[in-house]
VEXKOLMI-122462 format. One record per residue: residue in one letter; x, y, z of N, C-alpha, C in turn. Coordinates in steps of 0.2 Angstrom, whole numbers, plus 5000, padded with zeros to 4 digits. Layout:
AXYZXYZXYZ;...
! end
This chain:
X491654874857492354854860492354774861;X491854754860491954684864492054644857;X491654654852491954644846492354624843;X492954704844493354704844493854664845;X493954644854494154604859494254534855;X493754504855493454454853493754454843;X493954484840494254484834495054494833;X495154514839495854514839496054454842;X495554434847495854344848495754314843;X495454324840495354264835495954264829;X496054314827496454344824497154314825;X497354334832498154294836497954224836;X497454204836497554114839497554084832;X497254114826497354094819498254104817;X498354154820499254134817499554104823;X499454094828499854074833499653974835;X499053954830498953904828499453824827;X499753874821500153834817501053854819;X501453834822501953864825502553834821;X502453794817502953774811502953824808;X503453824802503453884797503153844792;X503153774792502953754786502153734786;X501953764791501153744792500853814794;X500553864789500353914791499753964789;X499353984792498753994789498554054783;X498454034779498254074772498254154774;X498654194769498554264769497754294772;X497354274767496754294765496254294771;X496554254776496354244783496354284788;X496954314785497054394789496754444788;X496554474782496554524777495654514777;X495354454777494854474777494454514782;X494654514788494554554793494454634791;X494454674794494554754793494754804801;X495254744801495754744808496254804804;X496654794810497454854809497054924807;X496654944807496555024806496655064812;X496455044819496455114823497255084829;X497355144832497955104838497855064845;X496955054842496854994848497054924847;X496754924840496854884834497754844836;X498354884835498954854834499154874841;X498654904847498954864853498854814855;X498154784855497954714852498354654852;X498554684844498754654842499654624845;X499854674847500554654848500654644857;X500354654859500254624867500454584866;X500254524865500554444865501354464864;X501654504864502454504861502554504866;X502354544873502754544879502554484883;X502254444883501854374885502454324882;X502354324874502854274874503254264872;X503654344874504454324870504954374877;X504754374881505054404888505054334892;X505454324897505854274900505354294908;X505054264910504454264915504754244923;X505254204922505254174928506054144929;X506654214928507354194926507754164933;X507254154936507854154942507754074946;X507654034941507553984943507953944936;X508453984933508853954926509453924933;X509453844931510153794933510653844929;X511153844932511953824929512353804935;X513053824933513653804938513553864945;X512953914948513053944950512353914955;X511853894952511053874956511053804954;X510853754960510653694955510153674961;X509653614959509053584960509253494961;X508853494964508953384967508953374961;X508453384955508653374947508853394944;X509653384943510053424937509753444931;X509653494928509453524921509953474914;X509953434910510053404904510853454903;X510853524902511353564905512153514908;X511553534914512053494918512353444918;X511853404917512153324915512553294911;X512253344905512853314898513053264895;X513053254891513253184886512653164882;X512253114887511853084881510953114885;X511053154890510553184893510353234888;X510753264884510653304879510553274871;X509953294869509653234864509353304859;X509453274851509053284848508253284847;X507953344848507053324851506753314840;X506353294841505853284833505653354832;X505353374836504953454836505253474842;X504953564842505253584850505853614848;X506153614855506753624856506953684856;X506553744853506653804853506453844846;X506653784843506253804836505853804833;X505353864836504853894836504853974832;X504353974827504254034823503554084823;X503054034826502754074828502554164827;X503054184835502954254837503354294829;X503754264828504054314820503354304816;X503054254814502654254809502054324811;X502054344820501554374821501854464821;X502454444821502854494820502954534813;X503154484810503054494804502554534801;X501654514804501054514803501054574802;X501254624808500954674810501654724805;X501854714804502354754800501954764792;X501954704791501554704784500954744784;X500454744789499854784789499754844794;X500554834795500454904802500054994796;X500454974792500355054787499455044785;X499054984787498255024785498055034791;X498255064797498155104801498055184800;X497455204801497355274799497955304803;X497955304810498255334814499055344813;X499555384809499955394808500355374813;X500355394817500955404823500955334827;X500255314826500355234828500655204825;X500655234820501055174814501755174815;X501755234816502455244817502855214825;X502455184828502555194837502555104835;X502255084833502155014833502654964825;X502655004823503454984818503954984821;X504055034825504655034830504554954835;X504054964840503954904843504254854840;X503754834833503954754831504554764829;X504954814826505454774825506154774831;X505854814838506054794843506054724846;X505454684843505454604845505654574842;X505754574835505954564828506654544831;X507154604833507754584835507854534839;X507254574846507254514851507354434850;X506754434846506554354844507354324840;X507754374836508354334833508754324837;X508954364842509254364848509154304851;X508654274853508454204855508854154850;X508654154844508854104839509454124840;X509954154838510354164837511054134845;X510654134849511154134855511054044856;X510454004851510153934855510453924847;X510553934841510753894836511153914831;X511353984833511954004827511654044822;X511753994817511354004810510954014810;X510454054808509754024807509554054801;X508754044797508454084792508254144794;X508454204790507954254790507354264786;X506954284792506554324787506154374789;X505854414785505754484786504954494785;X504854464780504054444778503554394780;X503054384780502454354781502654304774;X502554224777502454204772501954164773;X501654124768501254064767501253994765;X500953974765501453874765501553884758;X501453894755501653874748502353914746;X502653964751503254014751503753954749;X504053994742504653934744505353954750;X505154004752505454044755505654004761;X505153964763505153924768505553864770;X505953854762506353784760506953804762;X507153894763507953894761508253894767;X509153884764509453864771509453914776;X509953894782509853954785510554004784;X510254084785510854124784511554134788;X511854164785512254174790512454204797;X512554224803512854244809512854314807;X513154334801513354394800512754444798;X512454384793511754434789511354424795;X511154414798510554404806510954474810;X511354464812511654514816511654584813;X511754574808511554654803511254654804;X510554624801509754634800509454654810;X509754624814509454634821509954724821;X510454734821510654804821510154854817;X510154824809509454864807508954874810;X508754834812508054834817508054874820;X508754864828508554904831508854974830;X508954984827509355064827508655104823;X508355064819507755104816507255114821;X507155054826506755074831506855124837;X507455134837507855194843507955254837;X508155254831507955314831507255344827;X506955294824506455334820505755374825;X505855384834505555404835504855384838;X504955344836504155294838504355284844;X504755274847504655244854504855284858;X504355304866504555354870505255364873;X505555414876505855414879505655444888;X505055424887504755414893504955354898;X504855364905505155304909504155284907;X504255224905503755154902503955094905;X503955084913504355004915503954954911;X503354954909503054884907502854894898;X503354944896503254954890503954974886;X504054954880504654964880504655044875;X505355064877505555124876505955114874;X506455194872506955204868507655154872;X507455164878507955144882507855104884;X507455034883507454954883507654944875;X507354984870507854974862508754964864;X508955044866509755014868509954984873;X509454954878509854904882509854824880;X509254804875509454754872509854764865;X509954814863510754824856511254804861;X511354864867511854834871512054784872;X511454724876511454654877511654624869;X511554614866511554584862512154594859;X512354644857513154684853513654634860;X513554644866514154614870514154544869;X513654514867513554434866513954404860;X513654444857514154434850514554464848;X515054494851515854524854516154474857;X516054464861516554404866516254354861;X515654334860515554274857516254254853;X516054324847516654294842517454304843;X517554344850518154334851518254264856;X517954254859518054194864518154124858;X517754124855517754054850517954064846;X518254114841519054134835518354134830;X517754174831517554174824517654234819;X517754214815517954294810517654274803;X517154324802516654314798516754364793;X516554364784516754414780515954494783;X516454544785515854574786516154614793;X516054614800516054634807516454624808;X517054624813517354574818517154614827;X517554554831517154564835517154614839;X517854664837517854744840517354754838;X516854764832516354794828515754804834;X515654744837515154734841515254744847;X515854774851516154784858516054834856;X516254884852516054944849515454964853;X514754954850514254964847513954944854;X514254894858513654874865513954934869;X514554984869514655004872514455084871;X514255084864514055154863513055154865;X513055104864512255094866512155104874;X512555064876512555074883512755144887;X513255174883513255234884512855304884;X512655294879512055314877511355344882;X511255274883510655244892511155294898;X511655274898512255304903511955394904;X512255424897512355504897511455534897;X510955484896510655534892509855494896;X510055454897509155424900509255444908;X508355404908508255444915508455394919;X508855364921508755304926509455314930;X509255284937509955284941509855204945;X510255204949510255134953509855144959;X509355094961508955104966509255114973;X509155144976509455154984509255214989;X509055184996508755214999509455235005;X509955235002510555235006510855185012;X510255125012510455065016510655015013;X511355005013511854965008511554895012;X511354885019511354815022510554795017;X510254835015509554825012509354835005;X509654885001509554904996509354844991;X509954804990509954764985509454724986;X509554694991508754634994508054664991;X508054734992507254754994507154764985;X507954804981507654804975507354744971;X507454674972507054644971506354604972;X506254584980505854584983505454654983;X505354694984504654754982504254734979;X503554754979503054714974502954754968;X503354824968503354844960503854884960;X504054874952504654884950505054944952;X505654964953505755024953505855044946;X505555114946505555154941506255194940;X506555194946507155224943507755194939;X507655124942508155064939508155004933;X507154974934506854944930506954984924;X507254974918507154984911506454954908;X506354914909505654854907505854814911;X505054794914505054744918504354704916;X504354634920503654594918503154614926;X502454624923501954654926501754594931;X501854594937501454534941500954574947;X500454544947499954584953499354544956;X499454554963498854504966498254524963;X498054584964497354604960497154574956;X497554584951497554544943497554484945;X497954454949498054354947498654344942;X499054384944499754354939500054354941;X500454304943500954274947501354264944;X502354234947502754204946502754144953;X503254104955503354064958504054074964;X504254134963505054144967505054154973;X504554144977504554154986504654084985;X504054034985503953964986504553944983;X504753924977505353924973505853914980;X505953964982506653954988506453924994;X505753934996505353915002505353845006;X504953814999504553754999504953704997;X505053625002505353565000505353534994;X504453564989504253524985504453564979;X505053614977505153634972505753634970;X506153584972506953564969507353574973;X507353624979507853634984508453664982;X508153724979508853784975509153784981;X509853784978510253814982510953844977;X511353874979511853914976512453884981;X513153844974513553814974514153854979;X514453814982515153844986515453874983;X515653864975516053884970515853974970;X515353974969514854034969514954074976;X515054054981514954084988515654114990;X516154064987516754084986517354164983;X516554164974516954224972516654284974;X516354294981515854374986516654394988;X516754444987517254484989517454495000;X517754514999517654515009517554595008;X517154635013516854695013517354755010;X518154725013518754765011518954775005;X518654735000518754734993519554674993;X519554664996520154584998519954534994;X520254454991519854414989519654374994;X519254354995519154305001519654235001;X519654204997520154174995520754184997;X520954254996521754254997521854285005;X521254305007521454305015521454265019;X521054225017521154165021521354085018;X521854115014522354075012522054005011;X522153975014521853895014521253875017;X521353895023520753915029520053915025;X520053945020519353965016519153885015;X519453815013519153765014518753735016;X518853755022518453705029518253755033;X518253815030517853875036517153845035;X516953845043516253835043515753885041;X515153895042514553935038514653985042;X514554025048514554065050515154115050;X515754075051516154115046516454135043;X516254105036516354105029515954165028;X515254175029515154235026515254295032;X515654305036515654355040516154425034;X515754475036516254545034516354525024;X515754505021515754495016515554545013;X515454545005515254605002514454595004;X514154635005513454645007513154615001;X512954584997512754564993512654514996;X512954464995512954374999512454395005;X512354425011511854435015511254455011;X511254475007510554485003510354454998;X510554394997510754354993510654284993;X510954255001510554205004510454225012;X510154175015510154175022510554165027;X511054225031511654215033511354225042;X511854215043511754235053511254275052;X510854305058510654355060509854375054;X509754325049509154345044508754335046;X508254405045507454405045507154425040;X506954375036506254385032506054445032;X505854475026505654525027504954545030;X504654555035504054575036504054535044;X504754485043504654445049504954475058;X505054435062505154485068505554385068;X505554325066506154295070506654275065;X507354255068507854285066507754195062;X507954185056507854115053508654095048;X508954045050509554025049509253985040;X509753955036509653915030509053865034;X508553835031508253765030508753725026;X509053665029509553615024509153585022;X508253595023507853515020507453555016;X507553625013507453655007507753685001;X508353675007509153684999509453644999;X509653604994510453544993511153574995;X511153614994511953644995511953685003;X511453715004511453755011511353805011;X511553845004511553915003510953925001;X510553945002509753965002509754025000;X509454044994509254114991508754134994;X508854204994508354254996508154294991;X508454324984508154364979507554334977;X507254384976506554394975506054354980;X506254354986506054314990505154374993;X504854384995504454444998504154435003;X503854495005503754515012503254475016;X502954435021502754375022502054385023;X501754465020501054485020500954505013;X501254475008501254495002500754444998;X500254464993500054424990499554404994;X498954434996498554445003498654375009;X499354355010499554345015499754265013;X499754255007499854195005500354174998;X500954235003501454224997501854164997;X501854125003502154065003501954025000;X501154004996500953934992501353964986;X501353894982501453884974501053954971;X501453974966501354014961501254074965;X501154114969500954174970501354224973;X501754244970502554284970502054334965;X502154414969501654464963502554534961;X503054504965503454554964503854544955;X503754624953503854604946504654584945;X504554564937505154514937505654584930;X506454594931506754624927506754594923;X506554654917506954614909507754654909;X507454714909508054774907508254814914;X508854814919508854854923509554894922;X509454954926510054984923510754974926;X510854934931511354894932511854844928;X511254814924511554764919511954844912;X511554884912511854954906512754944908;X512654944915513254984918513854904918;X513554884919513954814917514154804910;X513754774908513754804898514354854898;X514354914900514754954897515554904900;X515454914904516054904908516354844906;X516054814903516454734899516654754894;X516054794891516254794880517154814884;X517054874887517854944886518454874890;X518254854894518754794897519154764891;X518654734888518554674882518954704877;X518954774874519254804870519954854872;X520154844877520754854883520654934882;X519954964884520055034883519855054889;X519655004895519255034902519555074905;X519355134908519555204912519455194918;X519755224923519555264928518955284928;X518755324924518055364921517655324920;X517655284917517355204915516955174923;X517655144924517455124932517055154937;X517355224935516655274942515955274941;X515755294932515055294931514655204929;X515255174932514955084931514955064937;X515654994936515754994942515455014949;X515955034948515955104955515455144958;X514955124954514055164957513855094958;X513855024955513754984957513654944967;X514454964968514854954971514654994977;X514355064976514355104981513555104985;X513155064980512555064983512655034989;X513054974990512954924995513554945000;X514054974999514655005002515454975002;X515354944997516054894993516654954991;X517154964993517555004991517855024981;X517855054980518055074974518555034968;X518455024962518755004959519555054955;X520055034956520355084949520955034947;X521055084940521355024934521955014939;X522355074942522955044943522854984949;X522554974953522454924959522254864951;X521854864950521754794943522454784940;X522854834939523354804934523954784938;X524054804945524554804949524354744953;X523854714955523654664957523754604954;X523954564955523954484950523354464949;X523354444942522254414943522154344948;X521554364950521454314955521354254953;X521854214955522154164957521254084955;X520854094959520054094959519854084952;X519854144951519454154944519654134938;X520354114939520554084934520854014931;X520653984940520853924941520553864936;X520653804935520153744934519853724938;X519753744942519453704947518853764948;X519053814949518253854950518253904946;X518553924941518553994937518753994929;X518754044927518654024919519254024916;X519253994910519553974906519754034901;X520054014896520154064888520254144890;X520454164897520654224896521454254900;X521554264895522354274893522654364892;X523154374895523554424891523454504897;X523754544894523954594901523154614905;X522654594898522154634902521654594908;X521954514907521554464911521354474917;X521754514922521454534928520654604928;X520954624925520254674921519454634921;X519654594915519154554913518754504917;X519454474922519054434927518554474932;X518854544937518454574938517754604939;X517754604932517254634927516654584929;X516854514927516654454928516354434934;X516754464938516454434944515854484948;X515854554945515454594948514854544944;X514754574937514354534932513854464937;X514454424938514154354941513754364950;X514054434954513754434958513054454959;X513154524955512554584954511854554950;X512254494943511454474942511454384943;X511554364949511554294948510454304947;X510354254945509654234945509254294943;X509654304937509354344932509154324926;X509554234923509254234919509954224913;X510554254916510954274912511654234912;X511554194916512254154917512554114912;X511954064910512154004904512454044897;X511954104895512254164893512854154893;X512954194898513854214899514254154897;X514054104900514554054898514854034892;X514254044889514354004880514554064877;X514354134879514854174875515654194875;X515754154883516454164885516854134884;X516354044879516754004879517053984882;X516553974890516753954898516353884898;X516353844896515853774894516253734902;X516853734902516953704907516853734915;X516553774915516553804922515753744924;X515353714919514853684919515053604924;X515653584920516053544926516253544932;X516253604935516653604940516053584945;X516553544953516053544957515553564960;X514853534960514253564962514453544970;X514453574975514653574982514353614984;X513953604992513853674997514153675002;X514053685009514153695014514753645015;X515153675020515753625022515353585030;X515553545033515553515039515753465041;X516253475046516753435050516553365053;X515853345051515753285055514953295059;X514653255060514053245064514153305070;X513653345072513753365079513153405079;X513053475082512953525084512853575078;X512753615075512953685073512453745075;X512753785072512253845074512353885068;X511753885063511853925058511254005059;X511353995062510854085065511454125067;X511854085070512254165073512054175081;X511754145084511254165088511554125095;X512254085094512454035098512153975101;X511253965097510953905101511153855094;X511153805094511053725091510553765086;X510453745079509753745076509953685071;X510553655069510453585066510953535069;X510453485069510853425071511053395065;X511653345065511953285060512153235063;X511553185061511853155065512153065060;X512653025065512752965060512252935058;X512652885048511952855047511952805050;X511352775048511352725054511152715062;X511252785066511252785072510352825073;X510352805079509852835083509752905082;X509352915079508752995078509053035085;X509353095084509353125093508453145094;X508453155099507853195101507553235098;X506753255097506753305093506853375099;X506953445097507053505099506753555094;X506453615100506253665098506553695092;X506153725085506653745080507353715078;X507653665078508253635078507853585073;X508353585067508253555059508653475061;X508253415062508853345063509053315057;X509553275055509553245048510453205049;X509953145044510453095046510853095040;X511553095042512053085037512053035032;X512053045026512052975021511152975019;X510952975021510152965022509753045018;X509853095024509553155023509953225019;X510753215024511253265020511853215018;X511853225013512353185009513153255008;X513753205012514253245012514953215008;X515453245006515653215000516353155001;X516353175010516753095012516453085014;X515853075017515253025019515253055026;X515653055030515453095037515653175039;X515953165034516253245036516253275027;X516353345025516453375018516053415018;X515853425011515553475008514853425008;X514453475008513553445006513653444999;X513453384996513453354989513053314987;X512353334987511653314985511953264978;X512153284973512453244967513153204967;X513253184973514153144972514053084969;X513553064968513452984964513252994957;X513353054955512753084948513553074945;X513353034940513853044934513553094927;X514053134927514053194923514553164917;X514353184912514953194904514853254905;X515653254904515953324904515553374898;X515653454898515553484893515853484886;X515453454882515553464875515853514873;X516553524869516753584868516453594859;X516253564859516353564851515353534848;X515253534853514353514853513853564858;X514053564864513653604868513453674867;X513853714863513953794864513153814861;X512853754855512353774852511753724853;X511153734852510753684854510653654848;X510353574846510253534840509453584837;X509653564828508953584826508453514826;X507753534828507553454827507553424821;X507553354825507453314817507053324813;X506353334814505853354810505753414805;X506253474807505953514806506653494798;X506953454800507553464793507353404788;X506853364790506653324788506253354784;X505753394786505253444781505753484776;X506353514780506453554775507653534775;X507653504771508253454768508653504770;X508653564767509053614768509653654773;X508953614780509353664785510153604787;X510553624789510953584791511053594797;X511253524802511253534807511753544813;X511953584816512253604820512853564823;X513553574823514253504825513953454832;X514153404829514153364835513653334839;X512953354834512253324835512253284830;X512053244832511653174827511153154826;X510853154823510053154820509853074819;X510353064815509853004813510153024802;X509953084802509853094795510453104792;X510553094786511253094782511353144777;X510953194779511153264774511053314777;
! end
């Protein structure tokens, strides 16, 4: 066995070596082996796929909804964003290993292994274009193992249309040939991560190509609102999963991600983290600690949580919502936002005292709590760096039910019927009142959601209010998932990246009390002036200095007022540049609108 062990590393570090396409190691280097025969052999082998082509640590992605003291290049815009030489994302690697195991999976004696692990790779196969596709548009297919002398290596890249086939061929031969369980597998993938990444990916490139007027010979974008929604479906009618609830709507959602193992009811595939083992993520500290960027979630964001009554928060309180201070702007909100950040009356979980926002570990003031865990977790040392053991979603069944509920929106087909087995189960875990078409169609779209100033752009026509909707559960149910900058670029919402990064509002130096609890626990005081006293548990900080506000004594918290941003790129940013290097090697590829290399073909 140890042999073994020891010849499959050897094996993955000889293809995982060389991570260009143009630099690759000789066929004969593989083949000389007398690997791929049994199903230890091509589990081995394909392990490395969930390592590293799964997203390990999504809740820590910048956009217009989370940001950090250092804005992400994203954010910044204009000249922050640069053509790299190499990098960049343009990495082929994982295909080449991918591709490996497809070419040699059939000298497996084990028949059904062979069958079980062709399904696999070409479940990552998708995966991996999926990536390409959503960071560069176009790219090269390929389907084989090649070697540096391939001329295969030189050609341009394909089109949008042919990737997207070839990723539908993938997956559908993977979901039906049978190879893949339809066992609940949280940390392995099944029939039922096969259709929630078709799903994901069909709605990506549905709204893609309606959002940005693509019309290519082949698909259009119904084609693919179609197909997310029949996959999704699918998961819907016939898999084993429901939404995790233990019928305490003030808790459910908090505890489903904080728990230190996955739910099996709701987790479709998740990544494996465990104290025993020593595999960690970062997401307690991430929110905790001074020294990790000081996340915090934008007013913009705190804004579109619905009021308990299913009311816009915005329209009840008409202007007021302004300069409503912190305690009660989120009162009587959808329970979500309490589980979400740290509002009045929060206790950590495991903890017994009741802890308002730290402003000197968030910029904005809204301080997350998802995936935040229990304060005995990770044998008692879940607050240092890295040792968060609670696992992280790839696939949950929340997102299926969103998925569906967009394609049908998207495609002016959504029901009632729609609504109840989506939405509506959604909604009921936490105790939000119910969705139906005719309150959406009879209602004016929110005002909010479609403003310039804090809501999207490009959606138009009787079904708008629908779609914003949609939109909004979407942006509530998976903030720091991973998924957002997603959304954006396929909504052709590039300007929502501009809008103001703000948090907390406050009237001026004084007193406040962000517990709930009626005592003082921060002070603000003038810059320039004398430090008050220090007090028990009571946060001091000086104005200008410490908390930065957007008139200077009184506003919103605005860690970046002085940060000059270029606006988003409409016609550059949707895609990311190919490096220079790799066009350099190979003349053919062409580079992406509105990037500038340096080179002239």
């Amino acid at each position: 066995m140890k042999r073994l062990i020891i010849l499959a590393a050897t094996l993955i570090a000889g293809l995982s070596a060389c991570d260009s396409l143009l630099d690759k190691e000789p066929l004969d280097r593989v083949t000389q082996f007398d690997y791929f025969k049994t199903r230890s052999d091509l589990e081995l082998f394909s392990n490395p796929f969930y390592d590293n082509l799964l997203d390990k640590t999504p809740y820590d992605e910048q956009n217009d909804l989370l940001v950090q003291m250092t804005l992400s290049d994203v954010l910044y815009g204009g000249d922050k964003r640069t053509v790299p030489n190499t990098g960049g994302g343009w990495s082929w690697g994982n295909l080449r290993r991918i591709n490996t195991l497809l070419e040699y999976v059939d000298q497996c004696e084990d028949k059904k292994a062979v069958t079980e692990y062709t399904a696999l790779a070409k479940f990552f196969r998708a995966a991996f274009y999926f990536d390409k596709v959503k960071r560069f548009g176009d790219v090269p297919w390929y389907e084989v193992q090649l070697g540096s002398a391939d001329e295969a290596l030189y050609k341009p890249r394909d089109s949008r249309e042919l990737i997207m086939t070839n990723m539908i061929k993938d997956i559908d031969e993977a979901i039906n040939s049978g190879g893949l369980t339809e066992d609940i597998s949280t940390y392995r993938v099944n029939k039922w991560a096969a259709l929630a990444l078709k799903a994901r990916f069909c709605l990506f490139e549905g709204t893609y190509r309606k959002y940005h007027g693509i019309n290519l010979e082949g698909h259009d974008y119904t084609y693919y609102l179609e197909e997310a929604a029949k996959a999704a479906k699918t998961i819907i009618d016939e898999g084993p999963y429901k939404l995790y609830s233990t019928k305490t709507p003030d808790k459910d959602y908090m505890m489903l991600f904080a728990q230190e193992n996955a739910s099996t009811e709701e987790y479709i595939l998740a990544i494996r983290n465990s104290y025993e083992a020593q595999v960690y993520h970062n997401a307690t500290a991430y929110t905790l600690l001074p020294t990790q960027g000081r996340p915090g979630y934008t007013r913009k964001f705190i804004n579109m949580y619905l009021m308990k009554d299913g009311t816009a928060f915005t329209d009840k309180f008409k202007t007021e919502w302004q300069t409503m201070p912190f305690t009660e702007e989120v009162k009587d909100r959808d329970p979500r936002l309490a589980q979400s950040i740290r509002t009045p009356g929060y206790k950590r979980i495991g903890a017994k005292r009741v802890q308002g926002p730290d402003l000197g570990v968030t910029i904005t003031g809204y301080q997350p709590i998802k995936f935040v865990q229990d304060t005995t977790a990770s044998g008692g040392q879940i607050d240092r760096n890295d040792r968060s053991t609670c696992d992280m979603p790839v696939f949950r069944y929340a997102e299926v039910l969103l998925n569906y509920a967009e394609a049908k929106a998207e495609l002016g087909t959504l029901s009632d019927d729609d609504l109840n087995i989506t939405v509506n189960e959604i909604r009921s875990r936490v105790g939000m009142p119910a969705l139906t078409m005719k309150y959406l169609h009879d209602k004016q779209p929110d005002w909010y959601l479609s403003s310039e100033e804090y809501g999207y752009p490009n959606v138009t026509g009787a079904n708008k209010g629908v779609i914003l909707e949609i939109r909004r559960e979407r942006t509530i149910e998976m903030t720091q998932e991973g998924t957002r900058f997603e959304d954006l670029v396929r909504w052709k919402a590039g300007p929502c990246i501009d809008q103001a990064i703000t948090g907390m509002y406050f009237p001026g130096p004084g007193e406040y009390d962000l517990t709930g609890d009626g005592n003082a626990n921060l002070i603000l005081y003038p810059e320039g002036t004398a430090k008050p006293a220090e007090r028990p548990n009571v946060y001091i900080y000086e104005l200008g200095k410490d908390i930065f506000l957007t008139e200077g004594s009184k506003g919103y918290m605005a860690f970046h007022k002085d940060v000059q941003r270029t606006k988003f790129n409409e016609g550059r940013d949707y895609l990311y540049p190919i490096p220079s290097g790799e066009r350099s090697l190979n003349p053919n590829l062409t580079q992406n609108p509105g990037w500038s290399d340096g080179l002239d073909f």
